[in-house]
N, C-alpha and C positions, 0 to 999 in steps of 0.2 A: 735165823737169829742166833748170834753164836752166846754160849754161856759162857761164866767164867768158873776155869776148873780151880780148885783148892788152892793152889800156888798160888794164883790170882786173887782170889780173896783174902787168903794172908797175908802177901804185901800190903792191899790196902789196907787192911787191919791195922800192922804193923805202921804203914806211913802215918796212920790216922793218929794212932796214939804217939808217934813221934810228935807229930804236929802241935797235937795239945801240949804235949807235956816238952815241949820245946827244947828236945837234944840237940847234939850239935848236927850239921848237915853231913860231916866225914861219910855216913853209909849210905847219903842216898844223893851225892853229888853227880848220879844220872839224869836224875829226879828233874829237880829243882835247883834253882841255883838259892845261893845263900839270900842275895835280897829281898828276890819273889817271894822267899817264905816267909821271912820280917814283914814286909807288906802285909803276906793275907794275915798274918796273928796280927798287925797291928790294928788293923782294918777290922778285924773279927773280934776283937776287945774292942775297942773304941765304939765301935759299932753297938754292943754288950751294955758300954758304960752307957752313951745315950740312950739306949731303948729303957734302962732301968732307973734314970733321974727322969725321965716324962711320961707325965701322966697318961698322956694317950698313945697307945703303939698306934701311931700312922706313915704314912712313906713318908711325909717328909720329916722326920724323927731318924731314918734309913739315910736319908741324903744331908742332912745336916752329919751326920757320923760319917760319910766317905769322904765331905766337904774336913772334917777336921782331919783324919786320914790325912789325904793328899795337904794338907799343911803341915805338919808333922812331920810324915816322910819325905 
């Protein structure tokens, strides 16, 4: 099983908090492309926002948030 050495886990590091903190794509246009990443943050909020206005976390609280996603986007 191969590990990941320090370089590797820095990037991801590094990609991660791009991610959240939503900079622009210029450094990591190997990556990801520009849309893909609007998707997952939009998908990843929206998602965020439904689970946090209903009462009950259940799946479909999950599928109602992809469902306004894919409208959206």
């Amino acid at each position: 099983m191969d590990r990941m050495d320090w370089s590797d886990r820095c990037e991801f590091v590094n990609f991660t908090i791009w991610l959240i903190e939503s900079r622009p794509i210029a450094d990591y246009d190997s990556v990801v492309s520009v849309r893909s990443v609007r998707y997952v943050q939009s998908v990843f909020w929206l998602s965020i926002l439904v689970l946090a206005f209903t009462s009950v976390f259940s799946v479909s609280s999950v599928f109602i948030a992809f469902a306004f996603a894919f409208a959206v986007a």
